[in-house]
C-alpha positions in Angstrom: 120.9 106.6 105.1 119.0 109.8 104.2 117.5 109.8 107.7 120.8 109.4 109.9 123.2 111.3 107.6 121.3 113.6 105.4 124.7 115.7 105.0 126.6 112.8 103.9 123.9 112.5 100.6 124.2 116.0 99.8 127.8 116.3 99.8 127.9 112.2 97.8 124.9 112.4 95.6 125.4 115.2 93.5 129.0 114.5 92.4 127.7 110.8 91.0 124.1 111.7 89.6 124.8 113.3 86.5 127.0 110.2 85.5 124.4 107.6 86.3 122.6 106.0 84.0 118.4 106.5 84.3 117.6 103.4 86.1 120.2 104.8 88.8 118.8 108.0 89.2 115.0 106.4 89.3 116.3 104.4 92.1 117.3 107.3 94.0 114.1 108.7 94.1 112.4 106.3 95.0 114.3 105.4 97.9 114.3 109.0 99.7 110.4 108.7 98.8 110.6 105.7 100.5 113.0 106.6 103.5 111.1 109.5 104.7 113.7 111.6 106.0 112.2 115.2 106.7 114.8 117.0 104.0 113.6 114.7 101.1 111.5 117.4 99.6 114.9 119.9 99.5 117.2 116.9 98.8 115.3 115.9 96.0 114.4 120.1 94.6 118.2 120.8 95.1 118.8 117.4 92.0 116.3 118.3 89.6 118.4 120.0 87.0 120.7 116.9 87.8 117.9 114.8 87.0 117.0 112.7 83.2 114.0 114.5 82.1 112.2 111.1 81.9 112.3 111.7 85.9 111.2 115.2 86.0 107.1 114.6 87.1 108.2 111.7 89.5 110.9 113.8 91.3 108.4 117.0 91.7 105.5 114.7 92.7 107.3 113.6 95.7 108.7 117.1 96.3 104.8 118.1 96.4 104.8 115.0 98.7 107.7 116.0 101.8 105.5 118.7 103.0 108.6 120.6 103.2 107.8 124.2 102.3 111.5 125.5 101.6 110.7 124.0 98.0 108.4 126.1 96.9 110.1 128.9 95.3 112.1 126.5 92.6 108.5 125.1 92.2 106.9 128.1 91.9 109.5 129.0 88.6 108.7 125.6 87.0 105.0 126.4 87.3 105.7 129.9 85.7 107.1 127.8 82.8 110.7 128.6 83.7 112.1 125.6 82.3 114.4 124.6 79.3 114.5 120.7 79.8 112.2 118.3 78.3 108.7 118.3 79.5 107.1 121.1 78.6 103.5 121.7 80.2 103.3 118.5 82.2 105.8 119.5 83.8 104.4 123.0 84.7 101.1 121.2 85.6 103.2 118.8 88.0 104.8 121.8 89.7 101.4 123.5 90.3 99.7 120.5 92.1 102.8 120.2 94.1 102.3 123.9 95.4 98.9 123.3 96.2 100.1 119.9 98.5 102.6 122.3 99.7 100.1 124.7 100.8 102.3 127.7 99.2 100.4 130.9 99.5 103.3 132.5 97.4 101.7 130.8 94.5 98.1 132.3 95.0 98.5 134.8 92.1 99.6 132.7 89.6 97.9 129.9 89.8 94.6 132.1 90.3 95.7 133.4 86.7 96.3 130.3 85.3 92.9 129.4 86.4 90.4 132.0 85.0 92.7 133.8 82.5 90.9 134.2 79.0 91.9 135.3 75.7 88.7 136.6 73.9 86.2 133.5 74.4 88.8 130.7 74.9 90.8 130.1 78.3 94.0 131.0 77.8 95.7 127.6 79.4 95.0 124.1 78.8 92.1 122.3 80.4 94.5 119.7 82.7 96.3 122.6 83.8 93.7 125.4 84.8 91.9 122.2 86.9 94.9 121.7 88.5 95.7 125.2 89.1 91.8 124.9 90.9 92.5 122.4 92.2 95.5 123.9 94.3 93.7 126.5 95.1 91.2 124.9 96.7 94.0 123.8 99.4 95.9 127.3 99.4 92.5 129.7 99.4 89.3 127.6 98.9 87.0 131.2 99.4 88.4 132.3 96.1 88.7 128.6 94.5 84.6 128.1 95.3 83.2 131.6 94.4 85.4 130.8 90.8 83.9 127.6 90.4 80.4 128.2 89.0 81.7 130.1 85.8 85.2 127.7 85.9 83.6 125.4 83.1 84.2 122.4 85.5 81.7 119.8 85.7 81.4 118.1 89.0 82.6 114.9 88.0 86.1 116.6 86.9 86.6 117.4 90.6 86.9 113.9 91.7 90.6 112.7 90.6 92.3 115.7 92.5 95.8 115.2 93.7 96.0 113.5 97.2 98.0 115.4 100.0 100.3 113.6 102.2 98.8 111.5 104.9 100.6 111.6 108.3 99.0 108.1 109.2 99.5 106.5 105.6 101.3 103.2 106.0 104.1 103.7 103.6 106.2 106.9 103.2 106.2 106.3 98.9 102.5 108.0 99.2 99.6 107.4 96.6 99.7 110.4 94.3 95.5 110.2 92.8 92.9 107.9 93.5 92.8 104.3 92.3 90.1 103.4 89.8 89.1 99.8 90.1 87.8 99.8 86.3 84.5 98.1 85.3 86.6 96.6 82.4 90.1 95.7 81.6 91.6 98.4 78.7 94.0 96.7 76.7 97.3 98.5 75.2 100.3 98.4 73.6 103.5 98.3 75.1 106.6 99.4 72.7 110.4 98.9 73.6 112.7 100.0 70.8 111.5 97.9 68.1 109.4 94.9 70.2 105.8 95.7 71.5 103.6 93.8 74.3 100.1 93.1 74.3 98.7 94.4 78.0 95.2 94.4 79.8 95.1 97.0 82.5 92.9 96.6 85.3 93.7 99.2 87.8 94.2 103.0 86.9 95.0 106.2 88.0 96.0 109.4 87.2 99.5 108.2 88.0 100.0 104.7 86.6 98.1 101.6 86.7 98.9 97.8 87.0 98.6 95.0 83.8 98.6 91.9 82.9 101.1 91.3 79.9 102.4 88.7 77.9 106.1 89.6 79.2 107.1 90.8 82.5 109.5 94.2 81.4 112.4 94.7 83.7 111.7 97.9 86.5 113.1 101.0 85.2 112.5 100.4 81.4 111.0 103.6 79.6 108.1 102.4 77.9 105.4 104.0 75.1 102.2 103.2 75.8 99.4 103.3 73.8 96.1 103.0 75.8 92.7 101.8 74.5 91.6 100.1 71.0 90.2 103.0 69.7 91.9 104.4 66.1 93.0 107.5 69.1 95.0 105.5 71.6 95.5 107.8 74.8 99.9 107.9 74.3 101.9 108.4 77.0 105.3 107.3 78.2 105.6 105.5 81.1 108.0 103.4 83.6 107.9 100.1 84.4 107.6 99.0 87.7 107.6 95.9 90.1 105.9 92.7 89.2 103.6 91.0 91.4 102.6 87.5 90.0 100.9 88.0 86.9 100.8 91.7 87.2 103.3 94.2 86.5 102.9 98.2 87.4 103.7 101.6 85.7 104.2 105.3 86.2 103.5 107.8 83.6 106.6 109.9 83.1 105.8 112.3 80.2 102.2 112.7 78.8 100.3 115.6 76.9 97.9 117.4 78.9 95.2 116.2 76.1 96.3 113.3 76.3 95.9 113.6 79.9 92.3 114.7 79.4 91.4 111.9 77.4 92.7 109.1 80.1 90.4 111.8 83.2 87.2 110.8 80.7 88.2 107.4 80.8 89.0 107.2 84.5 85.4 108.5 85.1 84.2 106.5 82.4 85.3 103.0 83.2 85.0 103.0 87.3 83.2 100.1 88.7 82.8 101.8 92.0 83.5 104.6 94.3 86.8 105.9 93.6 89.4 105.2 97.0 91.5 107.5 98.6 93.1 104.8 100.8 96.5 105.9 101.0 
């Protein structure tokens, strides 16, 4: 419907959204992701404080994804930080990689100061954050992002998970947000649902999700807590169920630390069995 009456869903949706339950507004998303009408980007920026903050990161990665530059002012004040809702600095870090797929050469400044800014002889912003400020950068003004790079403290292999722009030729509109890492080995984790936990093995990974095999298929939509790895440190994160195929059964991370963040990067790179794919 979003492609033959987009007027229709923003006169409709916003008098329902902030009465539906999670799982309603998840939906949503993911089907004007999915239906690839050109206004998605501003249908979707024009919800967001409409939106649970559970959905936050997921609605700003397909706003990064529409290619629709009108959003970029309201993402340019959520990578400032201007935001009261839930989220915190993942959600500042998902607003600056969506500028950079946007292209927004309004957000050159900033994100050049959340890059290199220092306070005596530590960066000033997280690790996860300045890389993706970079990382932007290298799509918005690459001169600048390259002659910054030798005294960045980025290591080539921290280059390789950037964010992947929209495709014109990809095969379905819901685009692939990072590279896929087939891993060398399955991880195993935990998955934890009120008071009952799951035993999974995870054998694809990304900065974005991954898919499992579990002892339980969850329903799609359920908020989950994941623990990540065996280690006395699991990487933590909470994350959304999604469909199951067979034995398999997929997830999004919703809400994650940036060091927790930085610890799943290492393991990405870690853990890859072979060159990491783009295919979109």
């Amino acid at each position: 419907m979003s492609r033959l009456d987009v007027s229709a869903i923003e006169r409709w949706v916003p008098e329902r959204l902030i009465d539906w339950p999670r799982n309603a507004q998840d939906r949503m998303i993911r089907l004007l992701a999915m239906g690839g009408a050109e206004e998605r980007g501003s249908l979707l920026n024009a919800l967001l404080n409409m939106l649970d903050p559970v959905l936050l990161s997921l609605a700003i990665d397909e706003i990064g994804l529409s290619e629709d530059p009108s959003c970029s002012s309201g993402l340019l004040r959520l990578a400032e930080g201007d935001t009261v809702r839930s989220g915190g600095l993942f959600i500042r870090l998902k607003a600056v990689e969506a500028l950079g797929r946007l292209k927004a050469e309004g957000a050159t400044e900033l994100l050049r100061s959340i890059a290199e800014s220092r306070r005596m002889f530590h960066w000033t912003y997280p690790f996860e954050l300045r890389l993706a400020a970079w990382q932007s950068l290298m799509k918005i003004d690459s001169n600048w992002a390259n002659e910054f790079l030798p005294r960045s403290g980025f290591s080539e292999s921290d280059l390789t998970l950037a964010p992947l722009d929209a495709l014109p030729n990809a095969t379905h509109f819901r685009r692939r947000r990072y590279p896929r890492v087939q891993l060398a080995h399955s991880i195993p984790a935990i998955a934890s649902v009120e008071q009952d936990s799951y035993r999974l093995e995870i054998r694809r990974l990304s900065l974005s999700g991954g898919m499992a095999a579990g002892e339980k298929h969850l329903q799609p939509g359920t908020l989950v807590s994941m623990r990540i790895g065996s280690s006395l440190r699991p990487i933590r994160a909470q994350v959304l169920m999604r469909d199951a195929r067979a034995q398999d059964l997929s997830f999004e991370f919703a809400i994650m630390e940036l060091d927790e963040r930085a610890r799943l990067r290492k393991l990405l790179l870690e853990n890859r069995s072979s060159a990491i794919s783009n295919e979109q």
